[in-house]
N, C-alpha and C positions, 0 to 999 in steps of 0.2 A: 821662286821668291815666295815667300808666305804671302798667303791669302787675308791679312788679319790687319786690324787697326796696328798704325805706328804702334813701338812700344813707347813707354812713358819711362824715365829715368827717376828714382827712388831719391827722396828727400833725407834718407837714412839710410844708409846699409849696414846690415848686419855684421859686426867686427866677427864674431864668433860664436860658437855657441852659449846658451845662458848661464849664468853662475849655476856654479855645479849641484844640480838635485841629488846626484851621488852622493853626495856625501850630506845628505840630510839622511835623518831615520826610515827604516823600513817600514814599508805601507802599504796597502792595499786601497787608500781611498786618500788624497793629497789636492790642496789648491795650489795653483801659481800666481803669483802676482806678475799680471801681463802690462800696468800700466806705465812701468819705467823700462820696459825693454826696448829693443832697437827693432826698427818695422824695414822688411826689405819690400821694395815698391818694384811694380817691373811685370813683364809681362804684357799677354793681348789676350782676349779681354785684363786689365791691369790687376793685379792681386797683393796683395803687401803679406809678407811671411814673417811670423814672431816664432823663434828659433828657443823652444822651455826643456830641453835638454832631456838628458835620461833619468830615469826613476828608478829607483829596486825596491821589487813587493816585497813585502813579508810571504806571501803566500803563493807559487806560483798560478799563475789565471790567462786566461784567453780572451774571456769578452769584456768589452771596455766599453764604459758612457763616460759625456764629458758634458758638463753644462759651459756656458761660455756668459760670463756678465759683459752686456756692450755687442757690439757686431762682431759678426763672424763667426767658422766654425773651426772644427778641431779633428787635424788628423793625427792616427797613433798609428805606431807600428812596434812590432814584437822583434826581441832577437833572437834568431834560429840558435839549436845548438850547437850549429857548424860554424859560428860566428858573424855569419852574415845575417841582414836584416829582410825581415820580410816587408810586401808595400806599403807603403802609409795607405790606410783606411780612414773615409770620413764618418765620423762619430757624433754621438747629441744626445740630452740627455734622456731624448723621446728614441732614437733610432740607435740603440747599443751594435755595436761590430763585433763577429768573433773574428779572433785573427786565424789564420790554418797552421796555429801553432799554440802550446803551452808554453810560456815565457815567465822567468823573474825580473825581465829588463823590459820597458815601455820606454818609447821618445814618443815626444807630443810637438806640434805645434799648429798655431794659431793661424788661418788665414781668411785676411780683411779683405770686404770687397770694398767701401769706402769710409765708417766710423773708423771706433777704436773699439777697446776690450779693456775692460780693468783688471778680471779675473778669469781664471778657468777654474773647475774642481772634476779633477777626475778619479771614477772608479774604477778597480778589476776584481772578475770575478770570474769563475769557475763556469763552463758550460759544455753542454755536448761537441765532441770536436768535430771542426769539417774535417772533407777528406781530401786537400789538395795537394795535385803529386807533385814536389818541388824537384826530382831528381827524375822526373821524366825520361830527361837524357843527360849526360855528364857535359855537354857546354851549355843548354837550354835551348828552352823553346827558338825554332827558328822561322821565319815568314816571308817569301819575295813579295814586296811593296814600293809603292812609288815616292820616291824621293825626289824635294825640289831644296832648291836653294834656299836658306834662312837669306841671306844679308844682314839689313836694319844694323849695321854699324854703328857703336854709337847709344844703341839704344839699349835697354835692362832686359835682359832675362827674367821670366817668373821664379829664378830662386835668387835672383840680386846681382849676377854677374854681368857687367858691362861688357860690350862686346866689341872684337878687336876688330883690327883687320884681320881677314886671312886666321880666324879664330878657330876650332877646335870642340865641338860639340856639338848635341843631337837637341831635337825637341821629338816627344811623344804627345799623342793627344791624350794625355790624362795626367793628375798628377800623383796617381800610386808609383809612379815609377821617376819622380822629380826630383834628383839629387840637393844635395845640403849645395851650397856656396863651397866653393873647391872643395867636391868630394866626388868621389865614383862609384860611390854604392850600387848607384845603379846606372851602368855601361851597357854599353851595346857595340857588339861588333858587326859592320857593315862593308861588305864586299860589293862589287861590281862583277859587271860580267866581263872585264877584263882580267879577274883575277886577281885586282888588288882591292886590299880590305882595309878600314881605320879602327879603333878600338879609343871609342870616345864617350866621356860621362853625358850623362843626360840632366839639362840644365835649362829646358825650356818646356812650355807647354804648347802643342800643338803641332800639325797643322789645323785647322776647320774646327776640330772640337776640343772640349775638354775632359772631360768621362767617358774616354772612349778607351779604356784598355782591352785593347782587340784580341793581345798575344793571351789574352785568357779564357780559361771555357766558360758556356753561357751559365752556370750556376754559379760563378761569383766575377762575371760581366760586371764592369757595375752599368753601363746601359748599353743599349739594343741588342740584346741575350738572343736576338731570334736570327741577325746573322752569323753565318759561320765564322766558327774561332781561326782569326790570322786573316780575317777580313775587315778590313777599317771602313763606320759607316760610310766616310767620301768616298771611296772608293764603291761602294753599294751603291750611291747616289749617284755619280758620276756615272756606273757602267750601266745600273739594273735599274734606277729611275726611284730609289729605295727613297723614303721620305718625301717623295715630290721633286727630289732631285737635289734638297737641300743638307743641309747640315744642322746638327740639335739648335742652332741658332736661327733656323731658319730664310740663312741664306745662298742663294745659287752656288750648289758647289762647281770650282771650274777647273776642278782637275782631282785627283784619285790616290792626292796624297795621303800617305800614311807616318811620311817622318819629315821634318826639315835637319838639310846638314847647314851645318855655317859655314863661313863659306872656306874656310882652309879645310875642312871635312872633306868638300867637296871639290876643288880643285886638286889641291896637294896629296891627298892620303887618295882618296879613288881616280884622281885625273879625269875627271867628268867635264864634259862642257855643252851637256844638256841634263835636263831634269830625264829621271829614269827610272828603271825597276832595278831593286838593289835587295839584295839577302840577307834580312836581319836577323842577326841572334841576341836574343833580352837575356844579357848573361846571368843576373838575380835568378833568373827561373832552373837554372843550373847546379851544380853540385859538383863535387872533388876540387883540391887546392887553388886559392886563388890570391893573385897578387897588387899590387898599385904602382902603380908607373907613377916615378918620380925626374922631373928631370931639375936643375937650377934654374931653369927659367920659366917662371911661372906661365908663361905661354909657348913652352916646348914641345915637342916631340920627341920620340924614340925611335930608329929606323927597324921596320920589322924586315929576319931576311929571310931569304929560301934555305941556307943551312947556317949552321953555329958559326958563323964568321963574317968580318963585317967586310969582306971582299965580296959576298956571297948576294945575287941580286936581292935586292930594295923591294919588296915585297907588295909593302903596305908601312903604316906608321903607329903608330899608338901615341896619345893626345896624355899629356900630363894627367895626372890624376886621375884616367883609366883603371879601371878593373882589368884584368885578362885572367881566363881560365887555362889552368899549367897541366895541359895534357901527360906530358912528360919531362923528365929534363936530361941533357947530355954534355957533352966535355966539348969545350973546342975552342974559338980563339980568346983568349984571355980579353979582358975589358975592365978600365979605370972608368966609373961611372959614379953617381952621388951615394949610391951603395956598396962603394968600396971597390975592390978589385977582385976580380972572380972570372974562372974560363969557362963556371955552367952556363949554358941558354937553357932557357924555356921553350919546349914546343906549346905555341898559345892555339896552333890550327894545324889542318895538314899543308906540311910544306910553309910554315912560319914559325919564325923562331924569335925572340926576343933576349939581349944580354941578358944575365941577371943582376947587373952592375949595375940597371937602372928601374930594378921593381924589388920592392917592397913586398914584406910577409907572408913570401911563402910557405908553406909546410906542409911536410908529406908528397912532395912531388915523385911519383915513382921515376926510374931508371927507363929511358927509351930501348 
């Protein structure tokens, strides 16, 4: 169970993303008007998110400032030119971020910790590039970490999703890796050591911290750069006494978590029935074709199996609006699914396969 104040349920949620910046003129330097937009509330510590959409530069650029009129600040993030997005970075108009890419595409948004914001005005501009190796490895960074159970039923997520029963999503501590409201940008595949795995978007912050993206190296950590990368401070604190034993909040950590599942995560998709160590891959940090799980039911699943046919044992699951990365694809039993009818599968792992009846845009998947 998370270690963290109740969440608090949002006075607005986010219907969608903001009227279309796209289609405003190109630019290199743009304000929003953040005071008629919709504020997603939710979250522990509580944070409200104003959702300003994408921009196109005139100029491709990298480093970005954003001034913010009213409370709060502003993350951006760049689009790769593989099509996926790299993490949101927090930004200001004192503290510029480069992103570890050159982009024409920016998404911004605004997060409140209690006022409001009337305006943003953001710039991009040109700078020396970092060197972050996004294609590392072809599914991503991967980290055995301790996993507890989310619950809090009922209560808001930090990106505005209310949560079910028996619900379908991950929390990280930090939010460069905190998905849009129904989006999987950034998923994560998590396995047990019984060999079955879930593949769920990440739609919460925490356990214990929040700037804690661990799965990355200590030259763009954004904090405690001096533990090892794929080591999460509670886990430092918990085992090695790291902070006095506490968390950047400075309180008693009481266990070494590094992810919360919800709790269909972790019942149903790993069949867990204690908190544990679990094998995480941060699929964003990954590379080669990737797809979205779509099912009719907004809190569905896909059944992941050991070969291309749904005789074929039940593997693992994949959570609606999942990302998965399409190692390969092959021929085998045909399937009527929301993407029509198709007898390819996708190998999403070794020895897991997914219809392709129920994911969304793939391309380029080589022949197994």
């Amino acid at each position: 169970m998370r270690y963290l104040l109740p969440l608090v349920a949002g006075a607005a949620l986010v219907a969608g993303l903001a009227s279309p910046a796209q289609a405003e003129p190109a630019s290199n330097e743009w304000t929003a008007d953040v005071s008629g937009r919709s504020v997603s509330w939710g979250g522990s510590p509580k944070i409200g998110l104003v959702q300003l959409g994408t921009h196109r530069l005139a100029r491709p650029a990298n480093a970005v400032t954003a001034a913010v009129t009213g409370d709060g600040v502003v993350d951006v993030r760049g689009l790769r030119a593989d099509g996926q997005w790299t993490e949101w970075y927090e930004t200001s108009a004192t503290q510029p971020v480069t992103l570890p890419v050159t982009t024409s595409t920016i998404e911004s948004r605004v997060v409140l910790y209690s006022g409001k914001a009337s305006s943003v005005t953001v710039s991009a501009v040109t700078a020396p590039a970092r060197s972050d190796d996004f294609a590392a490895a072809a599914a991503g960074r991967a980290y055995r970490v301790y996993a507890t159970r989310e619950g809090l039923v009922g209560g808001t997520t930090a990106n505005g999703h209310v949560i079910r029963s028996r619900d379908h999503f991950v929390a990280l501590p930090s939010r460069r890796g905190l998905a849009n409201k129904n989006s999987g940008n950034y998923s994560v595949q998590v396995c047990a050591s019984n060999g079955r795995c879930e593949w769920a978007p990440v739609w919460d912050v925490g356990p214990w911290n929040t700037k804690d993206d661990y799965w990355n190296p200590a030259a763009t950590r954004e904090s405690f750069k001096d533990l090892p990368q794929g080591k999460p401070e509670a886990q430092a604190a918990y085992e090695d006494g790291y902070n006095g034993g506490k968390d950047a909040s400075g309180r008693k950590v009481a266990n070494p978590a590094g992810i919360d599942l919800a709790d269909g995560t972790f019942w149903d998709g790993l069949k867990l029935t204690n908190n544990g160590w679990v094998t995480v891959t941060y699929l964003w940090t990954g590379s080669g074709p990737v797809g979205t799980v779509r099912t009719s039911d907004a809190a569905g699943t896909v059944n992941v199996r050991s070969g291309a046919t749904s005789t074929a044992s039940q593997v693992g699951i994949a959570a609606n609006y999942a990302q998965v990365r399409v190692t390969c694809q092959l021929t085998g039993e045909s399937v009527t699914g929301t993407q029509g009818t198709s007898n390819i599968w996708y190998r999403i792992a070794s020895g897991k396969h997914v219809a392709k009846a129920y994911v969304a845009g793939v391309s380029g998947a080589a022949t197994c």
